[in-house]
DSSP file (Angstrom, degrees, kcal/mol; ACC not computed):
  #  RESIDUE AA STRUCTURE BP1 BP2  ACC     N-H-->O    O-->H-N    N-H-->O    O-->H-N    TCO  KAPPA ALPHA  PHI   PSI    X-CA   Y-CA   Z-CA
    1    1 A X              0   0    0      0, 0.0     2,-0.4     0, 0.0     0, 0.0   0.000 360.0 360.0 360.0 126.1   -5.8   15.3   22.9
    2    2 A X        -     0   0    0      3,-0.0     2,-0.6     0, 0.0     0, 0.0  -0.693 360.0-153.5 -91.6 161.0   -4.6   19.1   22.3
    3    3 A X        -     0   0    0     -2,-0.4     6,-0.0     6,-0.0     9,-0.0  -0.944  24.1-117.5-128.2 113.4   -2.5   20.3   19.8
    4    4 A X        +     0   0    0     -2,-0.6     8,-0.1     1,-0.1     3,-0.0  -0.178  31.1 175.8 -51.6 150.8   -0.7   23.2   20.3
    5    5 A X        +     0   0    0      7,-0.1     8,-0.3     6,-0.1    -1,-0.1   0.507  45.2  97.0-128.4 -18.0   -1.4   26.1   18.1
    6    6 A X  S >  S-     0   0    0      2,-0.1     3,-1.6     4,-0.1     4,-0.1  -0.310  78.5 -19.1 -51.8 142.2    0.7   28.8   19.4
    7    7 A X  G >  S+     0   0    0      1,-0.2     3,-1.1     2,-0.2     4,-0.2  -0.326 133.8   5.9  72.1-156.3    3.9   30.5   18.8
    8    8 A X  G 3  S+     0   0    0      1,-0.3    -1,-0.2     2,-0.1    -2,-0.1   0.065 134.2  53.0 -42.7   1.2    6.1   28.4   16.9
    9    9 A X  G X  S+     0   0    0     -3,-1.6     3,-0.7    -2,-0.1     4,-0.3  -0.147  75.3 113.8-121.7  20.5    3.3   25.7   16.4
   10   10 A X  T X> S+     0   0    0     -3,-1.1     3,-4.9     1,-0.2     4,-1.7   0.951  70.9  59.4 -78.3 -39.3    1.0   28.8   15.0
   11   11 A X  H 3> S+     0   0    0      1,-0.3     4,-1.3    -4,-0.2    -1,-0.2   0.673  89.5  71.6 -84.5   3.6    1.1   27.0   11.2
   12   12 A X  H <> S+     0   0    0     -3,-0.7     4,-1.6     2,-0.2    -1,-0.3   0.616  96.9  49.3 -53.8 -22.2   -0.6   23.7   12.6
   13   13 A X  H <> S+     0   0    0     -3,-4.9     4,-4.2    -8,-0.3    -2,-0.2   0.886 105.9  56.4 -90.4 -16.4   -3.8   25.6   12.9
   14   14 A X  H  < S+     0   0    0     -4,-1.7    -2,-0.2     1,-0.2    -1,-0.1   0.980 116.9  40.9 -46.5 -63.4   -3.3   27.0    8.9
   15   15 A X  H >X S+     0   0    0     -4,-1.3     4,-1.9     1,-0.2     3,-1.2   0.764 114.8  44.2 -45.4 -44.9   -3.1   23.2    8.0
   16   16 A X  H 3X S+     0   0    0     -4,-1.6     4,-3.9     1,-0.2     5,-0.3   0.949 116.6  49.4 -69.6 -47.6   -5.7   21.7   10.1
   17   17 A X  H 3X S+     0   0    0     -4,-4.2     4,-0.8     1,-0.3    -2,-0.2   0.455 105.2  60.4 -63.1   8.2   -7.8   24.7    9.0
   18   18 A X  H <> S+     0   0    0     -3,-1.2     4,-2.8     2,-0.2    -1,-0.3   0.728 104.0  52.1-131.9 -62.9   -6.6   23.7    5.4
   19   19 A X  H  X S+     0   0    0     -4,-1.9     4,-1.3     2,-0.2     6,-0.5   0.713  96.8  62.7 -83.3  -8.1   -8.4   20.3    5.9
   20   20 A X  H  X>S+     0   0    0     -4,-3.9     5,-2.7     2,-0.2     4,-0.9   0.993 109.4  43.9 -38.7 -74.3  -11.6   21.5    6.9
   21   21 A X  H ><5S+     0   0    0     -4,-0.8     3,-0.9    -5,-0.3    -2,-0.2   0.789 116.0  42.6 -53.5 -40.6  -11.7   22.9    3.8
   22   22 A X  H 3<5S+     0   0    0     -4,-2.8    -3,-0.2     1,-0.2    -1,-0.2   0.935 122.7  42.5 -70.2 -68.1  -10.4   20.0    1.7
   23   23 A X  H 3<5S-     0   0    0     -4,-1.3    -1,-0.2    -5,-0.1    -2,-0.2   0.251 105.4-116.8 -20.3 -28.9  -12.4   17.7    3.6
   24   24 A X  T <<5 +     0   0    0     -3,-0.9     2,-0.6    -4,-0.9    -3,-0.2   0.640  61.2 152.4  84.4   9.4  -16.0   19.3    4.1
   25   25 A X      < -     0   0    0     -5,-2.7     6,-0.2    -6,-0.5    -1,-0.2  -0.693  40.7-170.0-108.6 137.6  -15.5   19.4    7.7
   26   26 A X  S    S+     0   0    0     -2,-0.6     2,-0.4     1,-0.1    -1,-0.1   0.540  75.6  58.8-103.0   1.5  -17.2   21.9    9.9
   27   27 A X     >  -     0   0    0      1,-0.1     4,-2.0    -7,-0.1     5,-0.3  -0.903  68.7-143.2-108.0 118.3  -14.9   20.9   13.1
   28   28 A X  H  > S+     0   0    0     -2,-0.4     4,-3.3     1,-0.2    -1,-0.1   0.971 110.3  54.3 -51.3 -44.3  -11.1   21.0   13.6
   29   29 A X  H  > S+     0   0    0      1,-0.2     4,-1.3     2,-0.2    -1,-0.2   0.905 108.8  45.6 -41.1 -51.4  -11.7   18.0   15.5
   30   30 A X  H  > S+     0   0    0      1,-0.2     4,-2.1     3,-0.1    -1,-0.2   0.974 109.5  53.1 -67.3 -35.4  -13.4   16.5   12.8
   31   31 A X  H  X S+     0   0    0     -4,-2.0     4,-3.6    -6,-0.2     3,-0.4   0.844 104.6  57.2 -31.5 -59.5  -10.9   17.4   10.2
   32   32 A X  H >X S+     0   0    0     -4,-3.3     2,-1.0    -5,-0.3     3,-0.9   0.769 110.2  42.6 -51.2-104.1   -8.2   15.9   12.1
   33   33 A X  H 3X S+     0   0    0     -4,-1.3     4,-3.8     1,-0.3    -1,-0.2   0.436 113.4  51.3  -8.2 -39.2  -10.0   12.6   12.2
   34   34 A X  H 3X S+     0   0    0     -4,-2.1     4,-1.7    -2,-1.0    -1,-0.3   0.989 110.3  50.4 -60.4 -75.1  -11.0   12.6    8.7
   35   35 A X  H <X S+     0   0    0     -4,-3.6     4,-1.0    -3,-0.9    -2,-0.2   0.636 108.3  50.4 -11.2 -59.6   -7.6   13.4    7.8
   36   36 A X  H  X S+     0   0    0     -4,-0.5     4,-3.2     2,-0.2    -1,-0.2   0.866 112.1  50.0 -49.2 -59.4   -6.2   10.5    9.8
   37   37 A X  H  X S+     0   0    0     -4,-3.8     4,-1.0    -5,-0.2    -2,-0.2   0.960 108.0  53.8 -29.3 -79.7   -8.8    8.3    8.1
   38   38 A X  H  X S+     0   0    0     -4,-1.7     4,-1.6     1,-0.3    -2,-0.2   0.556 104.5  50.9  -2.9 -65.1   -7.7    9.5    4.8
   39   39 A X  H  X S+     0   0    0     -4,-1.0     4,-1.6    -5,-0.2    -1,-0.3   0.846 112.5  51.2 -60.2 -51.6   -4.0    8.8    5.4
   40   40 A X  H  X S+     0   0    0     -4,-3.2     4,-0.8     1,-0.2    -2,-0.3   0.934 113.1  43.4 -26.8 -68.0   -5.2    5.1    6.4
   41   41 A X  H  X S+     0   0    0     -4,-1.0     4,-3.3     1,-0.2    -1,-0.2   0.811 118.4  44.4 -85.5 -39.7   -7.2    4.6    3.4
   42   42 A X  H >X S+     0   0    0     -4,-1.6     4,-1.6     2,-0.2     3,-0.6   0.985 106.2  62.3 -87.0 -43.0   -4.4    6.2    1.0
   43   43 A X  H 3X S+     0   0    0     -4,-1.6     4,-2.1     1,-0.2    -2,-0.2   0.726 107.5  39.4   8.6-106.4   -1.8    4.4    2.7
   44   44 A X  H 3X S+     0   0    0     -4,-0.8     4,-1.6     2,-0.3    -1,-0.2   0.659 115.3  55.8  32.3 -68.2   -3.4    1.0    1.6
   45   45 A X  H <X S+     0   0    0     -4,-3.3     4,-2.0    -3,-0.6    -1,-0.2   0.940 104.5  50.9 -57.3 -54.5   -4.2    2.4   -1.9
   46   46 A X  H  X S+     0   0    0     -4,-1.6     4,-1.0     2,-0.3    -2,-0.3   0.781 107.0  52.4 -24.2 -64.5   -0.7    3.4   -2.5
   47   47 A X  H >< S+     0   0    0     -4,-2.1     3,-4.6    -5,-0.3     4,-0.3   0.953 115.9  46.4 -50.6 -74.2    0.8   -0.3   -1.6
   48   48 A X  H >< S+     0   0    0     -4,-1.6     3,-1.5     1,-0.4    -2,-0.3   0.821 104.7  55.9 -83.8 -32.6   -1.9   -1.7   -4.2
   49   49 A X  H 3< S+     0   0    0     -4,-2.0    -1,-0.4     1,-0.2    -2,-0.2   0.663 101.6  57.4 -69.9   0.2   -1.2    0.7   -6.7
   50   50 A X  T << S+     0   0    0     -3,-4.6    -1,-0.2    -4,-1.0    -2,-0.2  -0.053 106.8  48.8 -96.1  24.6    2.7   -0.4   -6.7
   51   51 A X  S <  S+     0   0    0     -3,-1.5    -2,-0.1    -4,-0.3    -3,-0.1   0.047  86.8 119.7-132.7  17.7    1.7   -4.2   -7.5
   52   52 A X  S >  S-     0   0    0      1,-0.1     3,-0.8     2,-0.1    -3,-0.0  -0.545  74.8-127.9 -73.1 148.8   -0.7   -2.5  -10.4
   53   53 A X  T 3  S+     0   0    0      1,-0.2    -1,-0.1    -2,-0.0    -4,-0.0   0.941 109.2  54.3 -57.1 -44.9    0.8   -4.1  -14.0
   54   54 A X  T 3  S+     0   0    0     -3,-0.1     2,-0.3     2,-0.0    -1,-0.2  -0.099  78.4 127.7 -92.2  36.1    1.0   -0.3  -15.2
   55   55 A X    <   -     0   0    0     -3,-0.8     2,-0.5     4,-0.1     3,-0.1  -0.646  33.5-178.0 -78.6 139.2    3.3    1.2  -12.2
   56   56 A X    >>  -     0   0    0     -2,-0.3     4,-2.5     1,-0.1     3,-0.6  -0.992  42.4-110.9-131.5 153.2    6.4    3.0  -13.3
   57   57 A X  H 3> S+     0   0    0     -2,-0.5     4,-1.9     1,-0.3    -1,-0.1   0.931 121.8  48.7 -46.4 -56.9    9.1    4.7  -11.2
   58   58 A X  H 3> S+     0   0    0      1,-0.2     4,-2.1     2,-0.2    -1,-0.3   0.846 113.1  45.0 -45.8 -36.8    7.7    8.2  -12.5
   59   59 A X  H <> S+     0   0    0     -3,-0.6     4,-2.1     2,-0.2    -2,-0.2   0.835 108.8  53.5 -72.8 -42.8    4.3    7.2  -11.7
   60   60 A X  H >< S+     0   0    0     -4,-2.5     3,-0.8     2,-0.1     4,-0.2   0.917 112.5  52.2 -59.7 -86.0    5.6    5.7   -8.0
   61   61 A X  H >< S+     0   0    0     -4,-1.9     3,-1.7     1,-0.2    -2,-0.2   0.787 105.9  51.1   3.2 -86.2    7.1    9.7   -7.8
   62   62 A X  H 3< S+     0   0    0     -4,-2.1    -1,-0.2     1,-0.3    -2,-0.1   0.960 114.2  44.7 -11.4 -62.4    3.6   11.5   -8.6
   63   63 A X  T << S+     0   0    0     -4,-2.1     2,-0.5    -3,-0.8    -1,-0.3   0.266  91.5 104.9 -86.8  25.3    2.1    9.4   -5.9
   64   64 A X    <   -     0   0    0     -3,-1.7     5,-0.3    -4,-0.2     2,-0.2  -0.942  51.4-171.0-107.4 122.2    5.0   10.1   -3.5
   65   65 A X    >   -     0   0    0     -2,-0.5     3,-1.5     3,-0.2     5,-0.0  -0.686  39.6-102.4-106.0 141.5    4.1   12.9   -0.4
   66   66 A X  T 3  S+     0   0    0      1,-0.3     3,-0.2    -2,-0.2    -2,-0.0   0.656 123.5  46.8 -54.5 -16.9    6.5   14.3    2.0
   67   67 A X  T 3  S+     0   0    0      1,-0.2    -1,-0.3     0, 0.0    -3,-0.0   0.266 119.2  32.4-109.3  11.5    5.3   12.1    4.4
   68   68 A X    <   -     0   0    0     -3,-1.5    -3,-0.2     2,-0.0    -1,-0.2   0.018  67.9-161.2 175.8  81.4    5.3    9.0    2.5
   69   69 A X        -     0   0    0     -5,-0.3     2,-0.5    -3,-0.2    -5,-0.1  -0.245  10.1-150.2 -13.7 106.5    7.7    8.2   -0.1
   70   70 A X        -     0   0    0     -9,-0.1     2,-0.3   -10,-0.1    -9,-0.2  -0.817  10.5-167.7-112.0 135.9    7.0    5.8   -2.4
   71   71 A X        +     0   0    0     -2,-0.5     2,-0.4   -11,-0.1   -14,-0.0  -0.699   8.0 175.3 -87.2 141.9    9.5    3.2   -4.6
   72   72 A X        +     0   0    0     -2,-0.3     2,-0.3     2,-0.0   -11,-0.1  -0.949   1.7 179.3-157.8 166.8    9.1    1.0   -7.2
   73   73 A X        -     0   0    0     -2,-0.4     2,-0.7   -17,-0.1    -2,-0.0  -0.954  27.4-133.7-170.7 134.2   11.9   -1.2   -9.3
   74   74 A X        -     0   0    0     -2,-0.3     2,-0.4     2,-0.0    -2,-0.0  -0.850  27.9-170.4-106.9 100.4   11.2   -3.7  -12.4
   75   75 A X        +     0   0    0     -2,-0.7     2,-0.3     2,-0.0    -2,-0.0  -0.809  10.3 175.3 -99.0 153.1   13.2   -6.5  -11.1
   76   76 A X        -     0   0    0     -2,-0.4     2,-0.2     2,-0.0    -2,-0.0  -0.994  13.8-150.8-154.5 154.5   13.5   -9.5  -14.2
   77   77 A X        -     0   0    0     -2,-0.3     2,-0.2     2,-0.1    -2,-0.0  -0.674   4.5-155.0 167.9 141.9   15.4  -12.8  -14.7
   78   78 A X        +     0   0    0     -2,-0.2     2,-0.4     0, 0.0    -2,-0.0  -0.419  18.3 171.9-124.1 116.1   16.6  -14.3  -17.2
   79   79 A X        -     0   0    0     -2,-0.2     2,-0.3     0, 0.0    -2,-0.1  -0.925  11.9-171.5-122.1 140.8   17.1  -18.4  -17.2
   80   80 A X              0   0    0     -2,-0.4     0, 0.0     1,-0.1     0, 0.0  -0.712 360.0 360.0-107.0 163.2   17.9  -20.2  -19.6
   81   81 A X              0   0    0     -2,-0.3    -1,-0.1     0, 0.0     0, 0.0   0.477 360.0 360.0-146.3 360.0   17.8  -24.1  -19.0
């Protein structure tokens, strides 16, 4: 797979080059892959940390990315019998 880097795609290589550093990795290749992982893993985490007892709408916010928005809503009810 390429990725363009030229031109009007010139700030894809700032970013990959972004997660080398953040990442430890000494390859663009690898970055990207790491990266990818990364997103998997937090993905995953994210869902189990909105069924945590101590989740709050601010807290859901925090942990909210431009690329993946997170909700969370205290639903309750009430019966009496």
């Amino acid at each position: 797979m390429r990725i363009r880097t030229d031109g009007d795609y010139a700030h894809r290589l700032d970013v990959i080059e972004a997660a080398m550093d953040a990442l430890d990795e000494n390859t663009k290749t690898a970055a990207v892959l790491a990266a990818c992982e990364h997103a998997r893993q937090d993905r995953r985490a994210k869902a189990k940390a909105l069924e945590h007892p101590d989740m709050t709408p601010e807290l859901a916010e925090v942990l909210s990315t431009s690329e993946l928005q997170l909700t969370y809503q205290v639903k309750t009810t009430l019966r009496t019998e």
